[in-house]
SEVO-96476 format. One record per residue (C-alpha): residue in one letter; x, y, z. Coordinates in nm, 2 decimals. Layout:
<pts>
PT|residu|c1|c2|c3
PT|A|X|Y|Z
...
</pts>
This chain:
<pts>
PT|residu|c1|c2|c3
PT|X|-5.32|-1.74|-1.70
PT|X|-5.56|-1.91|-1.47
PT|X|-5.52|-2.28|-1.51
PT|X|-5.89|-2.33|-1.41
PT|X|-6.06|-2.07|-1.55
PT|X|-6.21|-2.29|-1.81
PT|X|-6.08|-2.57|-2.07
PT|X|-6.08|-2.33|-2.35
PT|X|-5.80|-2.14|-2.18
PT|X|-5.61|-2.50|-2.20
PT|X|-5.67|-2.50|-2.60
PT|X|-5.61|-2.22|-2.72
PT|X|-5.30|-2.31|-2.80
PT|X|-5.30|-2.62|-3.07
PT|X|-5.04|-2.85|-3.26
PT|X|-5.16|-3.11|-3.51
PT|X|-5.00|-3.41|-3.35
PT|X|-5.00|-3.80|-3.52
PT|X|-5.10|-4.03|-3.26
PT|X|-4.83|-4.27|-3.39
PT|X|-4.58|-4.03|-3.33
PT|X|-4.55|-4.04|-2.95
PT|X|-4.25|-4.22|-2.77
PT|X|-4.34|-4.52|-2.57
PT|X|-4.26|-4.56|-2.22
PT|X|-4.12|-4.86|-2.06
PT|X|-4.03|-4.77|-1.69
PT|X|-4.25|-4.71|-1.44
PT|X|-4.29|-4.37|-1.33
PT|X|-4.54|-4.48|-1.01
PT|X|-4.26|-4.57|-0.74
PT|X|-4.40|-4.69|-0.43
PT|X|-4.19|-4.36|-0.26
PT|X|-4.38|-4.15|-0.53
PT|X|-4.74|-4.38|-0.45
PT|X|-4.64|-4.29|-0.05
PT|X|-4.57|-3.90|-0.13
PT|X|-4.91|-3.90|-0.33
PT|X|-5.09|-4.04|-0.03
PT|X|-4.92|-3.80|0.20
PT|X|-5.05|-3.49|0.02
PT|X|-5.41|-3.63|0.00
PT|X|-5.44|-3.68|0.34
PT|X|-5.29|-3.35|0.40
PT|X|-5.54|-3.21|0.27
PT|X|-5.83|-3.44|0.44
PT|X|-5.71|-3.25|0.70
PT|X|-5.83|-2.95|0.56
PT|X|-6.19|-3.03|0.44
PT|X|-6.11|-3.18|0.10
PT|X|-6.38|-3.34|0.01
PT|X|-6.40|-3.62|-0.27
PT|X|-6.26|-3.99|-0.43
PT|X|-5.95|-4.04|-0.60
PT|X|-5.82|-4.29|-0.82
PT|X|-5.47|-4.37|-0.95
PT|X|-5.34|-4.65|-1.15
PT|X|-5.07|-4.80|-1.39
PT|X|-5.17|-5.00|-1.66
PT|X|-5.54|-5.00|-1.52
PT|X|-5.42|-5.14|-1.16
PT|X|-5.50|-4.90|-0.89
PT|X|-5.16|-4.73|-0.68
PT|X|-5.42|-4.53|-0.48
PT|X|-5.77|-4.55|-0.46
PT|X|-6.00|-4.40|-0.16
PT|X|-6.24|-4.15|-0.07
PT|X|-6.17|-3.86|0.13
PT|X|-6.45|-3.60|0.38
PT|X|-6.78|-3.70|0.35
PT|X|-7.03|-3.77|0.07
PT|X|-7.29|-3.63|0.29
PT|X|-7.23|-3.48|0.57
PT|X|-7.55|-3.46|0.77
PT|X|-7.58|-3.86|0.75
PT|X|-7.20|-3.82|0.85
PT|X|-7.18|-4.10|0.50
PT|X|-6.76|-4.14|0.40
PT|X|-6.63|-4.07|0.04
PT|X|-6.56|-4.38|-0.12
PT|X|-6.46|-4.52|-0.47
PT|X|-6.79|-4.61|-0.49
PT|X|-6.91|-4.28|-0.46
PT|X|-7.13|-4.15|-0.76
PT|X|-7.05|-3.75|-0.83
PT|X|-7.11|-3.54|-1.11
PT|X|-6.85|-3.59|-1.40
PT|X|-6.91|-3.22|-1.51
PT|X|-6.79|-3.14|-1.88
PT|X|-6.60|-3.50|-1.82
PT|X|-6.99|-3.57|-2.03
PT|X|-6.82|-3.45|-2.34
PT|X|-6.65|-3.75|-2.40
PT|X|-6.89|-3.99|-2.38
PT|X|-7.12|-3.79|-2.63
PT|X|-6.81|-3.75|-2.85
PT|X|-6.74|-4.16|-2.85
PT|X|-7.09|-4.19|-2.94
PT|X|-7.07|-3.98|-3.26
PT|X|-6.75|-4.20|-3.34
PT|X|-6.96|-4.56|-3.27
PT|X|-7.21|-4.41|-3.49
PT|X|-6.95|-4.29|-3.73
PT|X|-6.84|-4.69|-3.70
PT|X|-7.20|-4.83|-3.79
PT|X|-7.17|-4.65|-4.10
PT|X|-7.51|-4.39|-3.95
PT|X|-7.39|-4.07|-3.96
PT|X|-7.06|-3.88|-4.07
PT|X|-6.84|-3.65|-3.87
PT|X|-6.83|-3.43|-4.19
PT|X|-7.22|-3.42|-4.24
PT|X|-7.30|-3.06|-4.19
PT|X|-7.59|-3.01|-3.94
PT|X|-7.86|-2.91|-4.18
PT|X|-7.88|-3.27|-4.24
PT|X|-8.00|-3.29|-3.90
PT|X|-8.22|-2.94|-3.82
PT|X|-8.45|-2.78|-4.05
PT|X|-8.47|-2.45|-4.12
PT|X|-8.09|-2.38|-4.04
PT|X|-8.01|-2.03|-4.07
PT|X|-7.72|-1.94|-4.33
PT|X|-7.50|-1.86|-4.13
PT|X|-7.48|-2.19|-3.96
PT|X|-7.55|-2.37|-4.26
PT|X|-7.18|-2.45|-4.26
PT|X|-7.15|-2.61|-3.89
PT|X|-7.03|-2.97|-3.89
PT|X|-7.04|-3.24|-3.66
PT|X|-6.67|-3.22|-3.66
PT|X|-6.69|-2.81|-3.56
PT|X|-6.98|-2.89|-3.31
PT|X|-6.71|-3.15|-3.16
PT|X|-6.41|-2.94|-3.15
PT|X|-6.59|-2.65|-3.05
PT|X|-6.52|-2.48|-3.35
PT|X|-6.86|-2.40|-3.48
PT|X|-6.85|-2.06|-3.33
PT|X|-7.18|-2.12|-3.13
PT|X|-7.20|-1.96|-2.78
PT|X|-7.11|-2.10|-2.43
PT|X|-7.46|-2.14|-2.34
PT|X|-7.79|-2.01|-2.39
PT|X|-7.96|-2.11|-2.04
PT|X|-7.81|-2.23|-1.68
PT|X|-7.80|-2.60|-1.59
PT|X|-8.15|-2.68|-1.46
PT|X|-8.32|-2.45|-1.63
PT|X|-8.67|-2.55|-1.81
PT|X|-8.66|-2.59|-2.19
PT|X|-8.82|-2.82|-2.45
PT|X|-8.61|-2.95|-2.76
PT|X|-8.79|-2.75|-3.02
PT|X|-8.76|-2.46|-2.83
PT|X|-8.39|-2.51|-2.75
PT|X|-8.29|-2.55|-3.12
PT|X|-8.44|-2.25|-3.24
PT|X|-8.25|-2.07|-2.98
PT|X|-7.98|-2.17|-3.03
PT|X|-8.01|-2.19|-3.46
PT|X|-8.12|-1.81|-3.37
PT|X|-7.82|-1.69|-3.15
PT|X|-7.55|-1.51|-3.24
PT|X|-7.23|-1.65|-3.42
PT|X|-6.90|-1.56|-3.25
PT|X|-6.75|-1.65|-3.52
PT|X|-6.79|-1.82|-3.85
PT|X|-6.80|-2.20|-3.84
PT|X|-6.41|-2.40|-3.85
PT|X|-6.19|-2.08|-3.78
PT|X|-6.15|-2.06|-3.41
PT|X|-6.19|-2.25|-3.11
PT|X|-6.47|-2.11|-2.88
PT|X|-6.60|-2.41|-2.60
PT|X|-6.94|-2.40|-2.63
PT|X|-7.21|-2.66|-2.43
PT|X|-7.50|-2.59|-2.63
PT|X|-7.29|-2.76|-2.93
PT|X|-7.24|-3.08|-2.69
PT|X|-7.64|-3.06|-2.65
PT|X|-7.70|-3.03|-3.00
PT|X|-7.47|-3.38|-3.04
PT|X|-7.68|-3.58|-2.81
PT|X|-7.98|-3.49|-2.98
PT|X|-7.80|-3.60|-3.30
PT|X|-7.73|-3.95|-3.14
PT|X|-8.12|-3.94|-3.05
PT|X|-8.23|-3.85|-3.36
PT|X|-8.00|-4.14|-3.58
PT|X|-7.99|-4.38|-3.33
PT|X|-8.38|-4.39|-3.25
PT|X|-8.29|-4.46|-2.86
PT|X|-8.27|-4.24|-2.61
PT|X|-7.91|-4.04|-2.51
PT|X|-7.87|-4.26|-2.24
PT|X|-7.96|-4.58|-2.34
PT|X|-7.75|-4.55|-2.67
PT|X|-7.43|-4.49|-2.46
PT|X|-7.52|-4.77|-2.22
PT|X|-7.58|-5.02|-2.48
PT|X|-7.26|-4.90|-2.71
PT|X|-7.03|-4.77|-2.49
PT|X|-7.10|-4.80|-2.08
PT|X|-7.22|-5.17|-2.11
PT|X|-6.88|-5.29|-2.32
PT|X|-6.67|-5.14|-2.09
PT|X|-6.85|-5.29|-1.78
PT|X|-6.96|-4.97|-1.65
PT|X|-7.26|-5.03|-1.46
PT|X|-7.30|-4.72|-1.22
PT|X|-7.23|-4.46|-1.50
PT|X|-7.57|-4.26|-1.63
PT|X|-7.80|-3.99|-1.56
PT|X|-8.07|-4.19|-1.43
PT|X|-8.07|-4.54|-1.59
PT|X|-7.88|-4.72|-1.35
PT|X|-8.10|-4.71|-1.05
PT|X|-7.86|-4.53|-0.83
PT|X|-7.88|-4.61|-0.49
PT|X|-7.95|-4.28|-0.32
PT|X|-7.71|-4.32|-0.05
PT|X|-7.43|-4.34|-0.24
PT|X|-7.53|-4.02|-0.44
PT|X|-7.27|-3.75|-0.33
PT|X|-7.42|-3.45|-0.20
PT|X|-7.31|-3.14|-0.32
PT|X|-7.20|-2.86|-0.08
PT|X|-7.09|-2.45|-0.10
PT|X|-6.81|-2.42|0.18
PT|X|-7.04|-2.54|0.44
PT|X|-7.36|-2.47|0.27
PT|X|-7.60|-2.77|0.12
PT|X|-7.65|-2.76|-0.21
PT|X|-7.81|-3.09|-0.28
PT|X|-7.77|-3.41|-0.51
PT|X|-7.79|-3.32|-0.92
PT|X|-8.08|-3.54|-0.88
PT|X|-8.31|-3.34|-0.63
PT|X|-8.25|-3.07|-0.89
PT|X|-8.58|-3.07|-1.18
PT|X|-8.48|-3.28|-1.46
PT|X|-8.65|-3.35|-1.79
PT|X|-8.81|-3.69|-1.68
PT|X|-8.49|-3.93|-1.66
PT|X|-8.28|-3.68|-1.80
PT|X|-8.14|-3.30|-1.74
PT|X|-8.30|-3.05|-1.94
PT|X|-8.10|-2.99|-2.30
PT|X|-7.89|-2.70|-2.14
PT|X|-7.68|-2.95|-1.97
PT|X|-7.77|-3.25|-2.14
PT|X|-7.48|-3.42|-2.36
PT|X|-7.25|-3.15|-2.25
PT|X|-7.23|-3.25|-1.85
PT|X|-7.39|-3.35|-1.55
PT|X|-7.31|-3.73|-1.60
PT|X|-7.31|-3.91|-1.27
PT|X|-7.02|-4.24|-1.22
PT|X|-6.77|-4.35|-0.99
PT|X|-6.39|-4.34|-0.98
PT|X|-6.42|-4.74|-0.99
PT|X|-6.65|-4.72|-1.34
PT|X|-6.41|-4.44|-1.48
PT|X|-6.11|-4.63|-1.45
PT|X|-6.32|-4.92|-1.66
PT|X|-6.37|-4.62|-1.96
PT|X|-6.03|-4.51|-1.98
PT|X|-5.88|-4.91|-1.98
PT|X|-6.17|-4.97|-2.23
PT|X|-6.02|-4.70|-2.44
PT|X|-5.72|-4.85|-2.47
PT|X|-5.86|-5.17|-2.69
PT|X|-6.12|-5.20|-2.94
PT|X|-6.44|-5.27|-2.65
PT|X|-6.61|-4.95|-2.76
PT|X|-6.40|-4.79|-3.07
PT|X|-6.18|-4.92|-3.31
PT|X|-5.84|-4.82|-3.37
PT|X|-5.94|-4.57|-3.67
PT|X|-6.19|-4.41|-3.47
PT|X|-5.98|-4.41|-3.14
PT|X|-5.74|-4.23|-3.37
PT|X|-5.96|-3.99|-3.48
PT|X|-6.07|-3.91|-3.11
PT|X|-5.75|-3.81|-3.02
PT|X|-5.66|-3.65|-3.35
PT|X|-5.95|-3.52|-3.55
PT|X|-5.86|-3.31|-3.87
PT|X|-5.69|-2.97|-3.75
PT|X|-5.70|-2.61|-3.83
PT|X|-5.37|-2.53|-4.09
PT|X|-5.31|-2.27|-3.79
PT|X|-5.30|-2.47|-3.47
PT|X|-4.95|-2.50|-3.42
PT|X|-4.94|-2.49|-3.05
PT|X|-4.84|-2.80|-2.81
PT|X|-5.18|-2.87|-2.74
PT|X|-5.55|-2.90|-2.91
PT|X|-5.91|-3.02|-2.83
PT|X|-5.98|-3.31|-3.00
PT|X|-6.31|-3.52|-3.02
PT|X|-6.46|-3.44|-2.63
PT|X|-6.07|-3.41|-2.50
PT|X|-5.78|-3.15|-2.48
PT|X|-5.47|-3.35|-2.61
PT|X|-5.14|-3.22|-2.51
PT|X|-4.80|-3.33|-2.63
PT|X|-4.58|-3.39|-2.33
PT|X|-4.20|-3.25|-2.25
PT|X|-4.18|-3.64|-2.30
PT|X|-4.31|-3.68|-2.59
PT|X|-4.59|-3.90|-2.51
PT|X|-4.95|-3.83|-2.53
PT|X|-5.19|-3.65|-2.25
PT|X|-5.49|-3.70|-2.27
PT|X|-5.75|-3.48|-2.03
PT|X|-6.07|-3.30|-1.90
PT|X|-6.24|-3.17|-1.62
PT|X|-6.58|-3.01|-1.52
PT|X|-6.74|-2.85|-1.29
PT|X|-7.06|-2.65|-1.17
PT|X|-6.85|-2.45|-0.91
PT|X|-7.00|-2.69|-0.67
PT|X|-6.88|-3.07|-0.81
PT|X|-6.53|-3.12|-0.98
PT|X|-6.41|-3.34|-1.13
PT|X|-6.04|-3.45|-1.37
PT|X|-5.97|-3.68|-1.56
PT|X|-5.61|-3.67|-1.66
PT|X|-5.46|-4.01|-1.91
PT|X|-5.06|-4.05|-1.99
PT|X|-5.18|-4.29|-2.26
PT|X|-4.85|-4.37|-2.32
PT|X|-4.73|-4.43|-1.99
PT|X|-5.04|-4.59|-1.83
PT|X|-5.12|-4.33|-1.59
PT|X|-5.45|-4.26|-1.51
PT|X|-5.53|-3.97|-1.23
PT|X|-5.91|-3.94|-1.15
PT|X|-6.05|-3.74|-0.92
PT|X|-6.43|-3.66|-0.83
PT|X|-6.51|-3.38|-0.55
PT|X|-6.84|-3.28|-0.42
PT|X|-6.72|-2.98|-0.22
PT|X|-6.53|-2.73|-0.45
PT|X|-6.30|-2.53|-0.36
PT|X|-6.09|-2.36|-0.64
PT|X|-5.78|-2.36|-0.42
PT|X|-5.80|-2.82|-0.47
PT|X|-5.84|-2.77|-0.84
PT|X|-5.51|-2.84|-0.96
PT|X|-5.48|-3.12|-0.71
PT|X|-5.48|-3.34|-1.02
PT|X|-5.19|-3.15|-1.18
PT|X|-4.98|-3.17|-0.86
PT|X|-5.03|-3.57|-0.87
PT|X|-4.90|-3.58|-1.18
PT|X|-4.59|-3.39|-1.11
PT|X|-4.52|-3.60|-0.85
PT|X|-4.53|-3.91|-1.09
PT|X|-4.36|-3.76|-1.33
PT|X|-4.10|-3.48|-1.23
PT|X|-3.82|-3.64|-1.03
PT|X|-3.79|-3.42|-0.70
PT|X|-4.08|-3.24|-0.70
PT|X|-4.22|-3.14|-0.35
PT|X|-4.63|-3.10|-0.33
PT|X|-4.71|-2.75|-0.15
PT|X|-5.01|-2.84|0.06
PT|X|-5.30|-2.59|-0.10
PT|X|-5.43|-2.34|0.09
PT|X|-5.81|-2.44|0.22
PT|X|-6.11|-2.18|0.13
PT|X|-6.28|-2.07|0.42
PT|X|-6.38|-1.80|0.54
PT|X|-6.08|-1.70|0.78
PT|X|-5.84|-1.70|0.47
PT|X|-6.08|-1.56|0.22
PT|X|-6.12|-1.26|0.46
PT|X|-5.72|-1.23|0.52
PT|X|-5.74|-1.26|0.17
PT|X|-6.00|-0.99|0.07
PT|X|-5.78|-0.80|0.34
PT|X|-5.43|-0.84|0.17
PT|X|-5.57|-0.72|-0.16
PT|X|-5.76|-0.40|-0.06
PT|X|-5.44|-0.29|0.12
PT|X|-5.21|-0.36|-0.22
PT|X|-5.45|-0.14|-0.35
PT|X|-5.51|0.09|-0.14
PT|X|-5.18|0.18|0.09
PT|X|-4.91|0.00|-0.16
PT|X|-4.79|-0.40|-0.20
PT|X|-4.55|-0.33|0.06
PT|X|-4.77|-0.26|0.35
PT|X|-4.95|-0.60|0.24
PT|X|-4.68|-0.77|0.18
PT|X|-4.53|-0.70|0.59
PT|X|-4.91|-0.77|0.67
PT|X|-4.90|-1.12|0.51
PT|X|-4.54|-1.18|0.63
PT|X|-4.67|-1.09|1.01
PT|X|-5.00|-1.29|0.96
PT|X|-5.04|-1.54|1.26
PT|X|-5.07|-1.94|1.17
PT|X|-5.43|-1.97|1.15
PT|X|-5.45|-1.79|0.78
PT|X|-5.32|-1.76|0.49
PT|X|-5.38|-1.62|0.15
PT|X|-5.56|-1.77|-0.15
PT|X|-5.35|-1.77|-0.45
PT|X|-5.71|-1.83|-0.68
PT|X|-5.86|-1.51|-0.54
PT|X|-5.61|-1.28|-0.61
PT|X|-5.56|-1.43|-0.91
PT|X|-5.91|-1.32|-0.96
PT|X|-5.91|-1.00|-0.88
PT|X|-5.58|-0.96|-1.08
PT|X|-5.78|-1.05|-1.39
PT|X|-6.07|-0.85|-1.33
PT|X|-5.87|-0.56|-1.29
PT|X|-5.71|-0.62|-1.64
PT|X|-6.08|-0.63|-1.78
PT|X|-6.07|-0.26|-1.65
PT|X|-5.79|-0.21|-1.81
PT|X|-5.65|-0.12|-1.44
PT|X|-5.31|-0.29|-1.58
PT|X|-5.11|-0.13|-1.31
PT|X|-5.34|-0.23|-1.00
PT|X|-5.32|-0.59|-1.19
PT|X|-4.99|-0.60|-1.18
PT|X|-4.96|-0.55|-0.83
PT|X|-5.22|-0.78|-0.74
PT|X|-5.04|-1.04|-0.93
PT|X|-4.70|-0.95|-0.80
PT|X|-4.90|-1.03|-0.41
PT|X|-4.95|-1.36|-0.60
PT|X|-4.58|-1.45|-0.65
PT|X|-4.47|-1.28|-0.31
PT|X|-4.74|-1.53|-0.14
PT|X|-4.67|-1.81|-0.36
PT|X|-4.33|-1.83|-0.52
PT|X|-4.33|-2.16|-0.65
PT|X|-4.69|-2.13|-0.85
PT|X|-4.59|-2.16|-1.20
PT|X|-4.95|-2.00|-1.29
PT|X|-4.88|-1.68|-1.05
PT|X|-4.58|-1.60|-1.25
PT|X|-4.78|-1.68|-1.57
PT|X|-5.02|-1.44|-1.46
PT|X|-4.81|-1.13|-1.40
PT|X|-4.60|-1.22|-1.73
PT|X|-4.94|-1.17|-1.91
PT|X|-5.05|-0.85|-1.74
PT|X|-4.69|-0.73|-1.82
PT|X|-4.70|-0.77|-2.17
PT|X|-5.05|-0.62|-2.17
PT|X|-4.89|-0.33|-2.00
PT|X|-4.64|-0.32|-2.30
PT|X|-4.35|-0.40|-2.07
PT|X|-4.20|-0.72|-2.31
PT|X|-3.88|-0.76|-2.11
PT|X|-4.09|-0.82|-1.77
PT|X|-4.29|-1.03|-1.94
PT|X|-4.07|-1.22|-2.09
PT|X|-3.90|-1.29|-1.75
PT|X|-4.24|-1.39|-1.56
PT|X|-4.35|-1.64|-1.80
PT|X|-3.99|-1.77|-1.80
PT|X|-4.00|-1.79|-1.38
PT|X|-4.35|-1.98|-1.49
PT|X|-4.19|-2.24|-1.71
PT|X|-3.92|-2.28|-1.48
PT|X|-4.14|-2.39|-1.24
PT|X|-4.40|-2.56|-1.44
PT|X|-4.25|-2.78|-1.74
PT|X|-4.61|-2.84|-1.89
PT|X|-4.75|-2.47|-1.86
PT|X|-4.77|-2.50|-2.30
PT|X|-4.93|-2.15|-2.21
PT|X|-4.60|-1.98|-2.13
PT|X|-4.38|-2.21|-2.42
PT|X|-4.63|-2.06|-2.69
PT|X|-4.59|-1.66|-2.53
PT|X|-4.25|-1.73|-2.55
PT|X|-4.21|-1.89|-2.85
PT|X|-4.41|-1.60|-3.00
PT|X|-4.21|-1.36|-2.85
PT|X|-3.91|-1.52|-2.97
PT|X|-3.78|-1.58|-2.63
PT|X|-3.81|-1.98|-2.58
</pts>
């Protein structure tokens, strides 16, 4: 399983968890030897041309808190905390805690179905929810239309009231943005105020947050991150056309937010009194009304996937991402951990950087591997390595990548890839050894080993399987991916 593939690959797998029911933590996890070993693999990879701010803090107190490579690189401008970035699908939140305040005001119900809201509702959706549209349940698509691309709100709605059910409304999870989009124009439309200035005035302005919008706040333009593609410009989200002061309802509600790692901090220490939501609704947030078959570790809640810990305390998390921004988000509510991170130069191979953070807080012992940086030595060793697996065996590129000089290396996302679109083929044996050049290359990646367990059992080869996505848990405590197989399998 790719851990970054999306966040519905991170819920499918759901538990119905009481919030009461988590164990509270009274030692600190955040040593100052674990604060030095976290700073020691972030700058690490500055070395390397990560690109972005961090933040990480107990109880709300920053540990570690700096920018890294440069928010713009032709004015040769530094990362900072002060940085504003693109939040990505971190957006869903905010539009979720807005349904809840209005929930709160007594305005609107999470059970109201959205006829209430949009005439001339087809049948088939005439069942949708606010509650499905939040848990991305209602079976709507992904999308109907990339980020910045031009749509008015009457037009939007009847495409999307028009498209295609993936399935009917409350019976499986399927992430969908357009159902994020069709939330904020519920907050619009029951509020009478603009997206924006609703969650300013209810939720940004409580919590103190005063660089976190789409436009309101005046940015200053220099502190706007540029985006980049390896070395290429891509430009700030706000040189792209927008809807006035707002993106265009394809991204709207469901991402492109812009803040800092300073202002996020604020939210998540807001969320944890009654600034913005009470304690019913906080509840509610976290654990919304589930599915009698989500029985998994995990779950997406109200604009977060909530995962039960080998602890047994609450995490709380999300990320987003335009392939070009990224940013996580990752809460140990329980514990007071808070791990934000904002880049503006992606590179799948610095996704899980969050992740590996949060290991080294929290699993005694564990040693960061420094990631691999995508450019376009490595890719091309990697591109290498996999036609030869495919071509002349995994052993001939296997002694190639074990004769490799210093200056590359292969990129465990890549392969990972191509491993997957070869299963989509239904080339299962070509997948396996692509993912078997994964766990050669990279022997301590808890989501290689995933991976080849799950090509093996697609393959119909249960023992291997079996075996893989044990190697995977092994290696990677949290992977609730490889517990469920196993589980399943009767194996755990």
């Amino acid at each position: 399983m790719n851990n970054i593939r999306n966040i519905a690959t991170a819920t499918a797998l759901i538990l119905v968890i009481a919030c009461n029911s988590f164990a509270q933590t009274t030692a600190s996890p955040v040593s100052p030897g674990t604060v030095k070993k976290i700073e020691t693999l972030l700058g690490n990879m500055d070395k390397i041309g990560y690109s972005g701010s961090v933040v990480v803090a107990l109880k709300g107190k920053p540990v570690v808190s700096r920018g890294y490579g440069f928010s713009d690189v032709e004015g040769r401008i530094k990362n900072s905390p002060n940085t504003i970035s693109d939040t990505g699908s971190i957006t869903k939140q905010f539009t979720a805690a807005a349904i809840l305040k209005l929930e709160m005001q007594g305005k609107l119900s999470t059970d109201d179905k959205i006829t209430k809201y949009f005439q001339n509702t087809p049948a088939d959706k005439s069942e949708i929810t606010i509650h499905h549209l939040l848990r991305h349940s209602s079976g709507l698509s992904g999308g109907i239309g990339g980020d910045y691309e031009k749509i008015g709100e009457p037009e939007f709605v009847e495409k999307v009231l028009n498209s295609p059910l993936r399935s009917p409304a409350g019976t499986r999870f399927g992430y969908s943005n357009i159902g994020y989009s069709l939330l904020a124009l519920i907050v619009e439309k029951v509020s009478g105020q603009s997206y924006e200035q609703f969650l300013y005035e209810n939720l940004w302005k409580p919590a103190g947050m005063e660089m976190t919008g789409y436009s309101r706040p005046k940015f200053d333009q220099k502190l706007i991150a540029v985006g980049y593609r390896g070395d290429e410009r891509w430009g700030k989200p706000t040189e792209k056309e927008w809807a006035g002061d707002s993106p265009y309802l394809h991204l709207k509600g469901n991402g492109g937010i812009l803040s800092t790692t300073v202002d996020l901090l604020k939210w998540d220490q807001a969320l944890m009194t009654d600034k913005v939501l009470s304690p019913e609704a906080r509840k509610k947030y976290y654990g919304p009304a589930l599915r009698a078959d989500e029985t998994g570790p995990s779950f997406y809640a109200y604009g977060w996937d909530v995962t039960r810990t080998d602890r047994g305390t609450r995490r709380a998390w999300h990320n987003g991402s335009n392939r070009i921004f990224y940013a996580d988000f990752y809460r140990f509510i329980d514990e007071g951990v808070t791990i934000i991170l904002m880049t503006n130069k992606a590179q799948e191979s610095f996704n899980a950087t969050g992740k590996i953070i949060s290991r080294i807080i929290f699993e005694p012992g564990y040693e960061p591997v420094v990631p691999v940086p995508d450019n376009a030595a490595n890719r091309a060793f990697t591109e290498r390595a996999i036609k030869l697996t495919l071509e002349q065996g995994l052993n001939t590129a296997v002694d190639t990548y074990k004769k490799r000089g210093k200056s590359v290396d292969l990129l465990e996302p890549v392969i990972n890839a191509k491993g997957y679109d070869l299963m989509e083929q239904k080339k299962l044996e070509e997948a396996i050894q692509i993912f078997r050049l994964n766990t050669t290359a990279f022997p301590r990646s808890g989501n290689a080993f995933d991976s080849l367990g799950e090509a093996y059992l697609e393959a119909g080869n249960k023992e291997l399987g079996i075996e893989n996505y044990k190697k995977s848990l092994m290696l990677d405590p949290e992977n609730g991916n490889a517990r469920a197989v196993l589980k399943r399998l009767g194996a755990n």
